[in-house]
N, C-alpha and C positions, 0 to 999 in steps of 0.2 A: 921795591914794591910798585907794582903797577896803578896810573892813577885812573881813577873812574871819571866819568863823566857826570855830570848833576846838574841841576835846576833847580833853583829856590824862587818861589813866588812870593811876594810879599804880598800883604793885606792893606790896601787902604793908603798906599803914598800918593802923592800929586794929584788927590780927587778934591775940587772942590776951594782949592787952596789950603789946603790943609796937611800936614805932616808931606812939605816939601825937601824933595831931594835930589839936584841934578845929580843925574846919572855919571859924567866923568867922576864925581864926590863919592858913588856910590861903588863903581869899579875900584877905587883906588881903596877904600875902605877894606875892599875883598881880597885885596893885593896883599893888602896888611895884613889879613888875616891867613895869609901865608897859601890863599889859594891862586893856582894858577891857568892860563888860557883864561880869563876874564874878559867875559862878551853880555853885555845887555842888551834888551831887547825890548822896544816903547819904553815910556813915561812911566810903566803901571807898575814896574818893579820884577822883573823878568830879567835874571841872572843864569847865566849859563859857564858852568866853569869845571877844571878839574882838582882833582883833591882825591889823596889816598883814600882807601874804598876805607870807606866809616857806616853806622848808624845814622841813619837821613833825619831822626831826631836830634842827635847830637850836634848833628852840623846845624838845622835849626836853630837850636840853644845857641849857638858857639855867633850865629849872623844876628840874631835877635839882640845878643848881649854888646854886640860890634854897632849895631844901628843906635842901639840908647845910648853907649858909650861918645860916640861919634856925633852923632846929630841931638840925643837928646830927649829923642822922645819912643815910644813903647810899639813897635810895629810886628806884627805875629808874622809871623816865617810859617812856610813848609816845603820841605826838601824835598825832591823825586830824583830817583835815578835815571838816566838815559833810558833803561831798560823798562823803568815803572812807565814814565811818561810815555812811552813808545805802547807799552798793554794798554796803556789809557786810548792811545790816537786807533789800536786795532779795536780793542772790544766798545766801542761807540754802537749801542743797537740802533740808535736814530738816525746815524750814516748809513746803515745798510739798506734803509728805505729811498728810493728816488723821488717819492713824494713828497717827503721832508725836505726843507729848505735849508742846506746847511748853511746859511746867513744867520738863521733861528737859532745855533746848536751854540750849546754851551758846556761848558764842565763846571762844578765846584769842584774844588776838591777839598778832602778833610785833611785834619791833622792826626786823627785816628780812625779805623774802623767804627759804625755804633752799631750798638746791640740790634739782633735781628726785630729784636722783640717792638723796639723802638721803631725800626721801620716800619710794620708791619701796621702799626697803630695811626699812623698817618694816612690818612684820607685821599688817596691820589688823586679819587675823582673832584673831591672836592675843589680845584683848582684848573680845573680844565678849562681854557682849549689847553693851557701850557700844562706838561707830562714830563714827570721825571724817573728814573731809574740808579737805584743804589746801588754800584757792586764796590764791595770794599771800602776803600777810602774815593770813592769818585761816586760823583751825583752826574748825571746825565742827565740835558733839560733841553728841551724842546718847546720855544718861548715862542710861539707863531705870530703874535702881536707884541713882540719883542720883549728882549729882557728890564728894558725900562719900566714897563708893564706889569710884570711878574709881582704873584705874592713869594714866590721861591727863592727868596733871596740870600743872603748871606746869612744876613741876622735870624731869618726864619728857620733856616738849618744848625744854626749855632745852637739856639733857645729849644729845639727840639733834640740834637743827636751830641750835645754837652759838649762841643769840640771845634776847636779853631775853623773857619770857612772860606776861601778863595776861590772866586768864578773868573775864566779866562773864555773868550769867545774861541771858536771853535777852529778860526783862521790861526789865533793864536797858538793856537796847543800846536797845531800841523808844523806852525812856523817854528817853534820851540822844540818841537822833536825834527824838526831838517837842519836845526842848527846846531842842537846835542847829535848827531850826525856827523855833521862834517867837520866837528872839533873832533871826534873818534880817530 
């Protein structure tokens, strides 16, 4: 069986001093868990590896339950395939604009879809200048006085769409889909 290519973003390691993890600690962890080509990518928890084509929740479960095992403490996983993160890096409607600052551009991403209904109830304007955009499991944000700034934040999308939340800046995702790439 042919193996896939993936990415797992972790939630919330090496910020602040808090839920610390050197990265050699973290690859080898990965290794153990019998996945293989294991490549990270910064401090922030950006793993790039291959593993029989699975369910991108399972393997979630499978790293989440390796990281508590391992280091001890409780950090939310989500998986994306080569193929997902790559629909993520094209359908960016905030790239398409040259007046957008892709410095500004961000993604969340979820760990599920949420309800239309739930989006719909959210106040875009309310939040302006920064703009965001739901398609599926990805948030698109356009943070022009940066995402430091922002009321859009992780916790603000978790508390509103009931579901796990991780933001990578916009360099990042480019860089994470060039390197699920050249592991292909």
């Amino acid at each position: 069986m042919k193996n896939e290519t993936y990415i797992a973003i972790l939630r919330g390691i090496n910020v602040s001093g808090q839920k610390m993890i050197k990265m050699p600690l973290l690859k080898k962890m990965f290794e153990d868990l019998v996945f293989s080509d294991v490549q990270t990518y910064i401090q922030s928890g950006n793993v790039i590896f291959h593993h029989a084509k699975t369910d991108d929740q399972d393997l979630g479960k499978l790293i989440h339950e390796g990281i508590l095992k391992t280091f001890g403490f409780e950090v939310p996983v989500i998986v994306l395939s080569k193929a997902e993160m790559g629909k993520v890096l094209i359908e960016n409607p905030f790239a398409k604009h040259p007046e957008k600052d892709v410095g500004k551009l961000h993604v969340t991403f979820l760990s599920q879809s949420p309800a239309q209904d739930v989006i719909v109830n959210i106040e875009a304007g309310k939040y302006l200048p920064d703009e965001f955009i739901v398609k599926e499991k990805s948030i698109y944000l356009f943070c022009p006085t940066g995402y430091g700034q922002t009321k859009l934040h992780n916790n603000f999308f978790e508390s509103k769409f009931k579901a796990t939340a991780t933001t990578r800046n916009w360099k990042t995702v480019n860089e994470l889909v060039r390197l699920a790439e050249e592991m292909s």
